[in-house]
mmCIF entry with sequence, helices, sheets and N, C-alpha, C, O atoms, coordinates in Angstrom:
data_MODEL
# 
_entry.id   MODEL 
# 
_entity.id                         1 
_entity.type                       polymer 
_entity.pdbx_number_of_molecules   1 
# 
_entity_poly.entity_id                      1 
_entity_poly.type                           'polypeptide(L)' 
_entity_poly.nstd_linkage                   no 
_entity_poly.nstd_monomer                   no 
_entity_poly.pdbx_seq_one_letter_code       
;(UNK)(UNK)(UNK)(UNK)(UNK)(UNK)(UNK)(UNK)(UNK)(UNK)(UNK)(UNK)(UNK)(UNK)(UNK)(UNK)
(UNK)(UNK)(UNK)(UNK)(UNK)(UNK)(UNK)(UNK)(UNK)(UNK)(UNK)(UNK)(UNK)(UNK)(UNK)(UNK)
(UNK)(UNK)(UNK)(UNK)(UNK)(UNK)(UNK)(UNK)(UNK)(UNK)(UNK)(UNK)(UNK)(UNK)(UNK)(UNK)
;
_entity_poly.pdbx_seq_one_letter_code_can   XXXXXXXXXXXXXXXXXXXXXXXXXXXXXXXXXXXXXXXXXXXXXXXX 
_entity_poly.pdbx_strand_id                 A 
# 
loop_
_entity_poly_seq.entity_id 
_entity_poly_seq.num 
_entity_poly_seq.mon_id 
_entity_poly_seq.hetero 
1 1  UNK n 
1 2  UNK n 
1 3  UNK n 
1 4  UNK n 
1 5  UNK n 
1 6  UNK n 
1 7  UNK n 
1 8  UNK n 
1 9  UNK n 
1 10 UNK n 
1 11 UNK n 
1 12 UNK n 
1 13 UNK n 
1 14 UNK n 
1 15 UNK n 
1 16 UNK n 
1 17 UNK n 
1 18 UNK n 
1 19 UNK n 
1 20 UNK n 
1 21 UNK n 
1 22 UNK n 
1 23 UNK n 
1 24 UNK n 
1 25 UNK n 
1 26 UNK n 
1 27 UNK n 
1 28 UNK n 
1 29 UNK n 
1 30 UNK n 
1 31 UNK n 
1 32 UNK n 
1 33 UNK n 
1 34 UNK n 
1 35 UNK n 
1 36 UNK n 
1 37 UNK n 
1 38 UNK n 
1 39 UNK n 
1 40 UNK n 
1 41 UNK n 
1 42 UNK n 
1 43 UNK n 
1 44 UNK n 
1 45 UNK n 
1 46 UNK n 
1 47 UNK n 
1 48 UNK n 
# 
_struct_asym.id          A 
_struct_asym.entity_id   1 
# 
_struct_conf.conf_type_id            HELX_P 
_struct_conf.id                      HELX_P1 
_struct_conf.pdbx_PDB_helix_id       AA1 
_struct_conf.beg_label_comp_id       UNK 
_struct_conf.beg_label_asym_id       A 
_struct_conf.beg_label_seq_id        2 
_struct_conf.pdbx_beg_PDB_ins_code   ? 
_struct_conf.end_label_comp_id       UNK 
_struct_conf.end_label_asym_id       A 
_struct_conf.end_label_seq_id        5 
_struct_conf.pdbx_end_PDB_ins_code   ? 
_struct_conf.beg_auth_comp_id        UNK 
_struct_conf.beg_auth_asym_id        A 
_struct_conf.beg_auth_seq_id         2 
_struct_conf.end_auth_comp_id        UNK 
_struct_conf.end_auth_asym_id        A 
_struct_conf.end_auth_seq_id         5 
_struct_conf.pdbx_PDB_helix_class    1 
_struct_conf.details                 ? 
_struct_conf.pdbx_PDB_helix_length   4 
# 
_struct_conf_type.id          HELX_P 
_struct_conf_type.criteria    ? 
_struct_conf_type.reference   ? 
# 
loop_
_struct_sheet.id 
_struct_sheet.type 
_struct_sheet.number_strands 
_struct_sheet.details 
AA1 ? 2 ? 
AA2 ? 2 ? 
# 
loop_
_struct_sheet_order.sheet_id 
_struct_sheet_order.range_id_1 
_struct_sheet_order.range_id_2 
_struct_sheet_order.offset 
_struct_sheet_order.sense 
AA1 1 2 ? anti-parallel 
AA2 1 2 ? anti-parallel 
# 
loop_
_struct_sheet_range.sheet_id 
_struct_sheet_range.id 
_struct_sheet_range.beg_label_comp_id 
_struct_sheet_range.beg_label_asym_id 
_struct_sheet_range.beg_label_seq_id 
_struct_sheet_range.pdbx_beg_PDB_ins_code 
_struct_sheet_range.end_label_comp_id 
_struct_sheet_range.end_label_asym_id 
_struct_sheet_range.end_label_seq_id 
_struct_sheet_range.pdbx_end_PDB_ins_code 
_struct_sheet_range.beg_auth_comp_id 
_struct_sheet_range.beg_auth_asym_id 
_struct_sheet_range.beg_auth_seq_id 
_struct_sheet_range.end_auth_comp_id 
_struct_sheet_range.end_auth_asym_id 
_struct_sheet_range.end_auth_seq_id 
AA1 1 UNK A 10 ? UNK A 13 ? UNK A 10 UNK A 13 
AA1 2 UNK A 24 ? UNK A 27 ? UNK A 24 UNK A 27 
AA2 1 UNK A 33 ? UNK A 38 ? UNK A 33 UNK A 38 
AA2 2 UNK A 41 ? UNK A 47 ? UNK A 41 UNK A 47 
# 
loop_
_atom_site.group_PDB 
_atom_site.id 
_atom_site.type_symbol 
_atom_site.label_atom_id 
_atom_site.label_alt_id 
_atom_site.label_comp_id 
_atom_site.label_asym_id 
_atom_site.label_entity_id 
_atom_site.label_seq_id 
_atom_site.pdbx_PDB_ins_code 
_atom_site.Cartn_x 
_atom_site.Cartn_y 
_atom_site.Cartn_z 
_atom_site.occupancy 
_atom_site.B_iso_or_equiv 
_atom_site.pdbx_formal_charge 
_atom_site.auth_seq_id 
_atom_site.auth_comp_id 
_atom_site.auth_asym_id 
_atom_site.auth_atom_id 
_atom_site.pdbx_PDB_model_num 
ATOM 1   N N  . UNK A 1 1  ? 0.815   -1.181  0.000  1.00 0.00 ? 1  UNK A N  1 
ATOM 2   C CA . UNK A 1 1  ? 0.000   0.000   0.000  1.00 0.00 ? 1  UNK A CA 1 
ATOM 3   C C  . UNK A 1 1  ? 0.864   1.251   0.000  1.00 0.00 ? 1  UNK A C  1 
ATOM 4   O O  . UNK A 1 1  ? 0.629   2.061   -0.897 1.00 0.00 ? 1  UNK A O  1 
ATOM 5   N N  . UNK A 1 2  ? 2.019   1.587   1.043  1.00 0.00 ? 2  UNK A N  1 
ATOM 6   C CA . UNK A 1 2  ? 2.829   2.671   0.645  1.00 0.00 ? 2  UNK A CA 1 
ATOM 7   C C  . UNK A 1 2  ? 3.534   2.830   -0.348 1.00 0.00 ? 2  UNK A C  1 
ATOM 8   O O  . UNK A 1 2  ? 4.111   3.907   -0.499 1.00 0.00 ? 2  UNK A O  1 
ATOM 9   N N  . UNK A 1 3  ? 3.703   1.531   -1.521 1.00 0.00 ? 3  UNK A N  1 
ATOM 10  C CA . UNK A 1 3  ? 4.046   1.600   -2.868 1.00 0.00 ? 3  UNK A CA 1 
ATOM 11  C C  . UNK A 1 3  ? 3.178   2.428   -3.468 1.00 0.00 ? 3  UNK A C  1 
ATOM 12  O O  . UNK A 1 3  ? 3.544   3.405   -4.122 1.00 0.00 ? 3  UNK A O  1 
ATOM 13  N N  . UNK A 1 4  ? 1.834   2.060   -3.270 1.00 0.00 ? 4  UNK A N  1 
ATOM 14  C CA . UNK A 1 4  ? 0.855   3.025   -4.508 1.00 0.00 ? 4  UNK A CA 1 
ATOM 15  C C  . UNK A 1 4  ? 0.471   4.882   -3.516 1.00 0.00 ? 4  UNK A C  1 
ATOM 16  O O  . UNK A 1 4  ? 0.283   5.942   -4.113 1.00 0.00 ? 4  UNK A O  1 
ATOM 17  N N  . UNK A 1 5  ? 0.462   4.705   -1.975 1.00 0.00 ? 5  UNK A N  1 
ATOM 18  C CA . UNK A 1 5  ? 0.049   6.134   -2.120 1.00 0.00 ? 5  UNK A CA 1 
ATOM 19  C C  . UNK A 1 5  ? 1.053   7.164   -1.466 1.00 0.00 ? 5  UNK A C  1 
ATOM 20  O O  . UNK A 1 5  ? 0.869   8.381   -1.443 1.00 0.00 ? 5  UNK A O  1 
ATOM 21  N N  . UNK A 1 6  ? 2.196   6.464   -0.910 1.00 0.00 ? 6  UNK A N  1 
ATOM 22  C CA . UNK A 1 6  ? 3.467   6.976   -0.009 1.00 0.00 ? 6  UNK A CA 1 
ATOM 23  C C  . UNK A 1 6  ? 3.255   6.886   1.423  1.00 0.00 ? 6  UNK A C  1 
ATOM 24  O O  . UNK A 1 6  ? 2.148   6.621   1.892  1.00 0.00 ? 6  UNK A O  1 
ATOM 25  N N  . UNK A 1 7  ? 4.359   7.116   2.181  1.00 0.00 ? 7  UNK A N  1 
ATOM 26  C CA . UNK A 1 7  ? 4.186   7.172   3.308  1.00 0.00 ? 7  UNK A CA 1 
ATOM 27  C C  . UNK A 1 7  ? 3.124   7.820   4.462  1.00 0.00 ? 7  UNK A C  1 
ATOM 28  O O  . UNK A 1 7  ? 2.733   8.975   4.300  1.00 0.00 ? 7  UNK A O  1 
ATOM 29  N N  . UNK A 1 8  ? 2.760   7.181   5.410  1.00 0.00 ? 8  UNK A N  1 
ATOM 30  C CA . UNK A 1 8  ? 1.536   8.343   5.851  1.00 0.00 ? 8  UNK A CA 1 
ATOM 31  C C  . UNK A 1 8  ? 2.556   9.399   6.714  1.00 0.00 ? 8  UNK A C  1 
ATOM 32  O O  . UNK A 1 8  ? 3.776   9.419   6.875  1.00 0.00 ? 8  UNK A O  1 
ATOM 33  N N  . UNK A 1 9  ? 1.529   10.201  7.154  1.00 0.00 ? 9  UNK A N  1 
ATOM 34  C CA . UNK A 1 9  ? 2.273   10.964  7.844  1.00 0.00 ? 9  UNK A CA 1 
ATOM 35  C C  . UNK A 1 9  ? 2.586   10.735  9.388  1.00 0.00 ? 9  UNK A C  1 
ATOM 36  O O  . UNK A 1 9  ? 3.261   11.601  9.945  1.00 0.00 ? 9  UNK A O  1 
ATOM 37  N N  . UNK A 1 10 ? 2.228   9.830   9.995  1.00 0.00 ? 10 UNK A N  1 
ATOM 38  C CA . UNK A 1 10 ? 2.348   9.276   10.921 1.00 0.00 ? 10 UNK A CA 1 
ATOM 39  C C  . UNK A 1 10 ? 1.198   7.256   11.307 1.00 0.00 ? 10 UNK A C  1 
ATOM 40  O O  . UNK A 1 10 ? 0.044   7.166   10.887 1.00 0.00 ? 10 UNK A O  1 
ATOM 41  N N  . UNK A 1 11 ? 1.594   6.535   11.764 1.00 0.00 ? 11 UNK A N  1 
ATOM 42  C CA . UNK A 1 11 ? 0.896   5.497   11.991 1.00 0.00 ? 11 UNK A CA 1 
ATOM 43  C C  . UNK A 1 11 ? 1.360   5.043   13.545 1.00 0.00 ? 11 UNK A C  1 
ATOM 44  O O  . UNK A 1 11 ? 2.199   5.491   14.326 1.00 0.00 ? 11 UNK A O  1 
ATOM 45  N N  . UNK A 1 12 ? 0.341   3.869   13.607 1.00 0.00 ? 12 UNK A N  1 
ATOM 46  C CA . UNK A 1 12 ? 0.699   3.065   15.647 1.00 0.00 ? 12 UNK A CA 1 
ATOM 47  C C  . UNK A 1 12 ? -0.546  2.144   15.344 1.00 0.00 ? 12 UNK A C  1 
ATOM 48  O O  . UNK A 1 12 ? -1.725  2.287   15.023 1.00 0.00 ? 12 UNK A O  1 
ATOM 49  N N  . UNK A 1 13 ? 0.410   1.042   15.638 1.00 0.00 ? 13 UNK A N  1 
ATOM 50  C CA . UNK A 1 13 ? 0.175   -0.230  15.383 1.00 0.00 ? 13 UNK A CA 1 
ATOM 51  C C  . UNK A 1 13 ? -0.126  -0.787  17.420 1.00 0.00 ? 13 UNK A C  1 
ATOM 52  O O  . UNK A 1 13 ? 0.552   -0.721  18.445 1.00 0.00 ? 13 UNK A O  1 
ATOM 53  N N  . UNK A 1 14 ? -1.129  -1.149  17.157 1.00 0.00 ? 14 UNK A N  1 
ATOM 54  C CA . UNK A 1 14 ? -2.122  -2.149  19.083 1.00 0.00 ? 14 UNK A CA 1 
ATOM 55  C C  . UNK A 1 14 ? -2.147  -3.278  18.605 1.00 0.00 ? 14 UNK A C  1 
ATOM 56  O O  . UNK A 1 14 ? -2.409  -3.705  17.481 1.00 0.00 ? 14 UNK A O  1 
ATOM 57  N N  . UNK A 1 15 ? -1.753  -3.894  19.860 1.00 0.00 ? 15 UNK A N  1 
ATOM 58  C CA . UNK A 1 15 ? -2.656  -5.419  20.088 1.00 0.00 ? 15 UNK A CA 1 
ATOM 59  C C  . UNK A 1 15 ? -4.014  -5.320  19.397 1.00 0.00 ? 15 UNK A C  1 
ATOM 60  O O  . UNK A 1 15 ? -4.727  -4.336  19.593 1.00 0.00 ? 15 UNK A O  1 
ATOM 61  N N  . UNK A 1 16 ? -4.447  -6.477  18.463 1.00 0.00 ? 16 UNK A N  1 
ATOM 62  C CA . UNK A 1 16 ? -5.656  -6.950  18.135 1.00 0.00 ? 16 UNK A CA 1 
ATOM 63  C C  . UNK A 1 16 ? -6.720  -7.311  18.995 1.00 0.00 ? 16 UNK A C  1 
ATOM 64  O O  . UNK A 1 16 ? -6.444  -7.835  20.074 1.00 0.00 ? 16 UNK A O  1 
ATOM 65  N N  . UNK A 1 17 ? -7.872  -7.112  18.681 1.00 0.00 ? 17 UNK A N  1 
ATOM 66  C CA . UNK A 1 17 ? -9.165  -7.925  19.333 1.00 0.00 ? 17 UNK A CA 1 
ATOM 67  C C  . UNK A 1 17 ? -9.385  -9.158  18.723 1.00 0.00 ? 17 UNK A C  1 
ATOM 68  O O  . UNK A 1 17 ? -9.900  -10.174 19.191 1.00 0.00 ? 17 UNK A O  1 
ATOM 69  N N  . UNK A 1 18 ? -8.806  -8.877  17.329 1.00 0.00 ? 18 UNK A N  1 
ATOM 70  C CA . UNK A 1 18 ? -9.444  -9.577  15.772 1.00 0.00 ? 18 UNK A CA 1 
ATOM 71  C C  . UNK A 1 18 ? -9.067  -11.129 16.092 1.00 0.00 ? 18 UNK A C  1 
ATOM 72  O O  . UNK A 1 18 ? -9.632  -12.057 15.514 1.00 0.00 ? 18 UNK A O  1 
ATOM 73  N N  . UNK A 1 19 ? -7.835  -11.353 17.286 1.00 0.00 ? 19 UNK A N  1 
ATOM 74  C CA . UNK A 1 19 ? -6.372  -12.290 16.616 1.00 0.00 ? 19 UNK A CA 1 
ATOM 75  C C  . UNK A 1 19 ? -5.165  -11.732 17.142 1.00 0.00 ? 19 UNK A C  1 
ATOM 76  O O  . UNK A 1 19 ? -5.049  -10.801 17.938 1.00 0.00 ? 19 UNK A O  1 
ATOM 77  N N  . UNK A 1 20 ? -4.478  -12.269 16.713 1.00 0.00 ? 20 UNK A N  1 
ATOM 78  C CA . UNK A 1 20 ? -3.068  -12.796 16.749 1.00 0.00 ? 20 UNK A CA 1 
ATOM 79  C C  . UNK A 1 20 ? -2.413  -11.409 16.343 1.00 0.00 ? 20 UNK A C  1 
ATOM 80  O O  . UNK A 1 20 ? -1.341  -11.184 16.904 1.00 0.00 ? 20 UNK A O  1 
ATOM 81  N N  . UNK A 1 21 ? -2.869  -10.455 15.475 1.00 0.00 ? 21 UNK A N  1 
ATOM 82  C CA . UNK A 1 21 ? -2.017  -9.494  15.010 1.00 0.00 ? 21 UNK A CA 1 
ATOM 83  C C  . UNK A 1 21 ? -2.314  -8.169  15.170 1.00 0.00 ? 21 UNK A C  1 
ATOM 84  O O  . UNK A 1 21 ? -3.326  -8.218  15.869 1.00 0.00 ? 21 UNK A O  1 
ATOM 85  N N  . UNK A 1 22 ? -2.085  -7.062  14.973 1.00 0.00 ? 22 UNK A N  1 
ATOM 86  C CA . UNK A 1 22 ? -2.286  -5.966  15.432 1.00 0.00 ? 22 UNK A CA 1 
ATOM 87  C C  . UNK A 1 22 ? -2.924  -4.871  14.773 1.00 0.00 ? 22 UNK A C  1 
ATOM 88  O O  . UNK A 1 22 ? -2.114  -4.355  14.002 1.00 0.00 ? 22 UNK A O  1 
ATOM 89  N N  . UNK A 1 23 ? -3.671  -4.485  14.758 1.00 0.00 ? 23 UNK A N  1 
ATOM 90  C CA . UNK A 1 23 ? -4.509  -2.993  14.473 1.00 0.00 ? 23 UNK A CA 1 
ATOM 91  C C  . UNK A 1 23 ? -3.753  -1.828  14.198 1.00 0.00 ? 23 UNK A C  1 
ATOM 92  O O  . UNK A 1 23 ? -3.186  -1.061  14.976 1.00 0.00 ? 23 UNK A O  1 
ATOM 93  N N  . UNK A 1 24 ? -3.863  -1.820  12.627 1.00 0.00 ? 24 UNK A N  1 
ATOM 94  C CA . UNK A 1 24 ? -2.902  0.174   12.567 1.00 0.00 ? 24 UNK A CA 1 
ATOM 95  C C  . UNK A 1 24 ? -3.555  1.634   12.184 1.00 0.00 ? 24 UNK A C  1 
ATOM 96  O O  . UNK A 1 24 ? -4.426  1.592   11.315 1.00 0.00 ? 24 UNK A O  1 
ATOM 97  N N  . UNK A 1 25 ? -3.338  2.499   12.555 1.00 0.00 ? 25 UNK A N  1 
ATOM 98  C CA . UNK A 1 25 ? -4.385  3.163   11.682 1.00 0.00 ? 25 UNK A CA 1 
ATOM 99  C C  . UNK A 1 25 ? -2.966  3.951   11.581 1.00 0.00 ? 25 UNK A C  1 
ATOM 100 O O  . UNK A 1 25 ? -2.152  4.191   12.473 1.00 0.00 ? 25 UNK A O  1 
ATOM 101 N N  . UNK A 1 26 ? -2.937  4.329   9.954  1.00 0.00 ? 26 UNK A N  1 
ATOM 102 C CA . UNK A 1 26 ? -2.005  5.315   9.242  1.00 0.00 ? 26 UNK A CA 1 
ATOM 103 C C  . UNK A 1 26 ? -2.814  6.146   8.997  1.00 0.00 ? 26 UNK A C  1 
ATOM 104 O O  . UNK A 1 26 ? -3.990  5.968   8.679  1.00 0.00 ? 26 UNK A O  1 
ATOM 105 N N  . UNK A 1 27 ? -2.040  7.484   9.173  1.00 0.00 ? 27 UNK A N  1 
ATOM 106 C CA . UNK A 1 27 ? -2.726  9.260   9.176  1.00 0.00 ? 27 UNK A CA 1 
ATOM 107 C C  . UNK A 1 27 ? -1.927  9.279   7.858  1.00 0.00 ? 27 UNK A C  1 
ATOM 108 O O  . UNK A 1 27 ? -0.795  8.841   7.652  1.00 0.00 ? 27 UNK A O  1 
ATOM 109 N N  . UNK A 1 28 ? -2.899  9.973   6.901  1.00 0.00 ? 28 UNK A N  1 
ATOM 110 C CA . UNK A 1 28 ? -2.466  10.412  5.604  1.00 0.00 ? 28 UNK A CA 1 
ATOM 111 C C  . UNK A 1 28 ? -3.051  12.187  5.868  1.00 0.00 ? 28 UNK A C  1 
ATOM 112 O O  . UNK A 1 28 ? -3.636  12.652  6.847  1.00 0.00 ? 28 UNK A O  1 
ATOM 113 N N  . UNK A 1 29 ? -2.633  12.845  4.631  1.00 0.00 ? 29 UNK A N  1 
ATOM 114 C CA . UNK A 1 29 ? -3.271  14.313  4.844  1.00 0.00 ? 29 UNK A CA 1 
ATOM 115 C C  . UNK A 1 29 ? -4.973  14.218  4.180  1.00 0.00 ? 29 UNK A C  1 
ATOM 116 O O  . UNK A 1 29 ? -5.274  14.502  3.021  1.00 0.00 ? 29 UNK A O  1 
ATOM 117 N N  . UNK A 1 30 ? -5.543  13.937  4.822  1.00 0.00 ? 30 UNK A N  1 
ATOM 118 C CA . UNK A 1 30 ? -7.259  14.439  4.337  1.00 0.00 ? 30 UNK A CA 1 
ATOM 119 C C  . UNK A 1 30 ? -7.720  12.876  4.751  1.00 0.00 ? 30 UNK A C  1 
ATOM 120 O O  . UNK A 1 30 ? -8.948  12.819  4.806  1.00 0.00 ? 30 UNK A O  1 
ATOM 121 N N  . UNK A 1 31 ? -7.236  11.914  4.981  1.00 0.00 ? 31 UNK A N  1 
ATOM 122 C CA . UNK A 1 31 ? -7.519  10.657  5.309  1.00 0.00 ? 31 UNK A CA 1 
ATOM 123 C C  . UNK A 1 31 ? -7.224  9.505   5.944  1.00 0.00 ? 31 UNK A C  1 
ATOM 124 O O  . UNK A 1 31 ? -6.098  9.212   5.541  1.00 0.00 ? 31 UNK A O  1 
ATOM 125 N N  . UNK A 1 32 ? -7.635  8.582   6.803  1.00 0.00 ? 32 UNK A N  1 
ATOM 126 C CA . UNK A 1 32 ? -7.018  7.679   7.867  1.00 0.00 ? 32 UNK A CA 1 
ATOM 127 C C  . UNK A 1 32 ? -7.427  6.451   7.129  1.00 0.00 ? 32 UNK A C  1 
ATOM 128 O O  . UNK A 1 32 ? -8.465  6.281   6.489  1.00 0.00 ? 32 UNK A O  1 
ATOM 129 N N  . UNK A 1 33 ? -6.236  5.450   7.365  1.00 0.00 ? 33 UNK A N  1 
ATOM 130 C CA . UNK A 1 33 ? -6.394  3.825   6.874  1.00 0.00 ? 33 UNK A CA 1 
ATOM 131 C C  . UNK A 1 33 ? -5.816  3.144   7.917  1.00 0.00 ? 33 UNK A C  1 
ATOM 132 O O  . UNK A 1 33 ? -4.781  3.434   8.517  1.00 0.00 ? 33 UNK A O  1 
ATOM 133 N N  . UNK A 1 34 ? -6.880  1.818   8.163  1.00 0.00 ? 34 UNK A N  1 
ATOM 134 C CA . UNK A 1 34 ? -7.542  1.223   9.488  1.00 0.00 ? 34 UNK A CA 1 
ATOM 135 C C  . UNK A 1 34 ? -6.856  0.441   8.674  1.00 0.00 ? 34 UNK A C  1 
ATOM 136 O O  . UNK A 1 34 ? -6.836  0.469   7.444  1.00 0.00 ? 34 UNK A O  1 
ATOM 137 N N  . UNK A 1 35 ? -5.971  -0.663  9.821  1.00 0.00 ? 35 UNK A N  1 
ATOM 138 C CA . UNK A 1 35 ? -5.327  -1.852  9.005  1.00 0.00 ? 35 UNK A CA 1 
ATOM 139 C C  . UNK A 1 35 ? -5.063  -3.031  9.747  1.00 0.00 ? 35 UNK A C  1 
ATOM 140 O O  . UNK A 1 35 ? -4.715  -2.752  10.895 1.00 0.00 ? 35 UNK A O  1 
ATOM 141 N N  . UNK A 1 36 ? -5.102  -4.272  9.505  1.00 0.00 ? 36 UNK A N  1 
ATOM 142 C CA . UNK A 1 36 ? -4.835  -5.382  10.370 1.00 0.00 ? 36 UNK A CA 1 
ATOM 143 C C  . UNK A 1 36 ? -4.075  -6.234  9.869  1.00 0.00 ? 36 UNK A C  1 
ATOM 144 O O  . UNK A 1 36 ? -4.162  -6.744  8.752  1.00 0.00 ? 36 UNK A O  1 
ATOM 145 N N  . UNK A 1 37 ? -3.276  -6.424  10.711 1.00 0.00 ? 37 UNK A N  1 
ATOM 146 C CA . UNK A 1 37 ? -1.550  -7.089  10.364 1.00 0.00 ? 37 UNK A CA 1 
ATOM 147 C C  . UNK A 1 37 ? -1.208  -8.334  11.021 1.00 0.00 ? 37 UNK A C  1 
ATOM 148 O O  . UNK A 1 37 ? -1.178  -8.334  12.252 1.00 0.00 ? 37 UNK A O  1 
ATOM 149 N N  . UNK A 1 38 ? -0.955  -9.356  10.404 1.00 0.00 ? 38 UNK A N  1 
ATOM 150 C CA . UNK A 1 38 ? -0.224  -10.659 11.006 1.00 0.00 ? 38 UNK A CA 1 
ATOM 151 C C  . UNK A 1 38 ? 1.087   -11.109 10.452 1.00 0.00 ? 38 UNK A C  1 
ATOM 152 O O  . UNK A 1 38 ? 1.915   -10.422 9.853  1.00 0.00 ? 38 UNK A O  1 
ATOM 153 N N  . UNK A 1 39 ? 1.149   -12.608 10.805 1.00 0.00 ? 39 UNK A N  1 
ATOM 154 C CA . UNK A 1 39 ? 2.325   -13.052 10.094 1.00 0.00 ? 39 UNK A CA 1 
ATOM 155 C C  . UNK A 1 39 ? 2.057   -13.030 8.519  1.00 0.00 ? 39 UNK A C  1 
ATOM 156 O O  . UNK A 1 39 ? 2.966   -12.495 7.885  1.00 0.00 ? 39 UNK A O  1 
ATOM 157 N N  . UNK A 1 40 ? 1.195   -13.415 7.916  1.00 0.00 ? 40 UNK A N  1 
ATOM 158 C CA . UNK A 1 40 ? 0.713   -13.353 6.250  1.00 0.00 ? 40 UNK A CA 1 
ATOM 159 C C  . UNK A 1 40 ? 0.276   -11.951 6.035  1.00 0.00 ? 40 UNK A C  1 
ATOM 160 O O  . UNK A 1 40 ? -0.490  -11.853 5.077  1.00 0.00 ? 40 UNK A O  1 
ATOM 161 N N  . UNK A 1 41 ? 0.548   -10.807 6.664  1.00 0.00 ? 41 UNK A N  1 
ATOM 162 C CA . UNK A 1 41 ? 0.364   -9.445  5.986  1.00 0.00 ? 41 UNK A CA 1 
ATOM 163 C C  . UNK A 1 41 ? 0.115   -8.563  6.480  1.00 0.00 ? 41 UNK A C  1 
ATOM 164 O O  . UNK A 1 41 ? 0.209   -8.547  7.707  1.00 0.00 ? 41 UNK A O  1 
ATOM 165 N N  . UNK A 1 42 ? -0.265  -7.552  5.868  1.00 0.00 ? 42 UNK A N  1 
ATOM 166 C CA . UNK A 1 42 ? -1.346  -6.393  6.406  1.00 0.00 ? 42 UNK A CA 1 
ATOM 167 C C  . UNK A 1 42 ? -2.185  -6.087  5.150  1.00 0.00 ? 42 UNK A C  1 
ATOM 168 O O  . UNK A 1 42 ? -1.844  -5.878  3.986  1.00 0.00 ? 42 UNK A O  1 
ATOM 169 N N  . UNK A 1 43 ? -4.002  -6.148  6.056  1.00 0.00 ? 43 UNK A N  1 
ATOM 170 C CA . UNK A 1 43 ? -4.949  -5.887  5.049  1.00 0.00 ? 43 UNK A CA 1 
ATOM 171 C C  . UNK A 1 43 ? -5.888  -4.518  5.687  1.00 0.00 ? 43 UNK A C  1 
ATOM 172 O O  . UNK A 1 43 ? -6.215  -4.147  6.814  1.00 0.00 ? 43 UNK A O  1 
ATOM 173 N N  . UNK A 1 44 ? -6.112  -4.001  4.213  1.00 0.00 ? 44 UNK A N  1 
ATOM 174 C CA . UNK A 1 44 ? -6.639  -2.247  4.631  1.00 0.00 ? 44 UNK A CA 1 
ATOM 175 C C  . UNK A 1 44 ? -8.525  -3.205  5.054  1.00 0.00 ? 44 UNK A C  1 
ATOM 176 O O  . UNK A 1 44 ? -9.194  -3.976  4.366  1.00 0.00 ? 44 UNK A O  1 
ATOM 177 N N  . UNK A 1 45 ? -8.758  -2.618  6.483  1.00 0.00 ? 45 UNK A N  1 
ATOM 178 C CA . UNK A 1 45 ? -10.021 -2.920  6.897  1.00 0.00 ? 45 UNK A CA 1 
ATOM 179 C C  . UNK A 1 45 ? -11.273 -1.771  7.014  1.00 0.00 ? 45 UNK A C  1 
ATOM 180 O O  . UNK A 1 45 ? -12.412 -2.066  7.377  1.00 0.00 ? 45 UNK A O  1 
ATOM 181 N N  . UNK A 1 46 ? -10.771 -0.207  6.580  1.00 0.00 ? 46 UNK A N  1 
ATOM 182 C CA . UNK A 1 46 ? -11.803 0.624   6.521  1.00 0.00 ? 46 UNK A CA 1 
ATOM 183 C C  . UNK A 1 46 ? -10.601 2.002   6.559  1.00 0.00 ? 46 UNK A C  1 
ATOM 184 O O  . UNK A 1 46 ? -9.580  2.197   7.217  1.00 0.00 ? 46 UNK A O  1 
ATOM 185 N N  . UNK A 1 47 ? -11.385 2.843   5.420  1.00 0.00 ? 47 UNK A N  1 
ATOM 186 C CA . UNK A 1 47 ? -10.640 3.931   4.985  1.00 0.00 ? 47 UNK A CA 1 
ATOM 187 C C  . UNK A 1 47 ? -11.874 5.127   5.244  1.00 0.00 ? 47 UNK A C  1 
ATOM 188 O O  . UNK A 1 47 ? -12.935 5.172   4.622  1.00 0.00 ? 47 UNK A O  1 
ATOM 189 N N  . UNK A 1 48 ? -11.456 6.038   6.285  1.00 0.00 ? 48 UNK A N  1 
ATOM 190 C CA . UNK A 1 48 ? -12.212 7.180   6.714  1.00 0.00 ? 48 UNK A CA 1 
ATOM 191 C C  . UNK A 1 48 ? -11.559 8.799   5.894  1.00 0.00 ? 48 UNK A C  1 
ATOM 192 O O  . UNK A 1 48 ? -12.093 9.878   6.149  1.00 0.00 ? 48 UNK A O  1 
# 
């Protein structure tokens, strides 16, 4: 994902509720991406 839109301007990665892996939300300028991360990845779960 930071291949196609660049770095955010800040992110912070928590312990999961989901599982095993952790919850990120990356701050972009005009928009936030909600993300959930394990050993097989990180997948975008809701873009505000």
């Amino acid at each position: 994902m930071i291949a196609a839109i660049g770095q955010p301007i800040s992110s912070s990665y928590a312990s999961s509720c989901m599982g095993d892996g952790e919850d990120g939300e990356l701050i972009y300028s005009g928009f936030t991406v909600y993300t959930y991360r394990d050993a097989s990845g990180e997948v975008v779960q809701d873009v505000i």
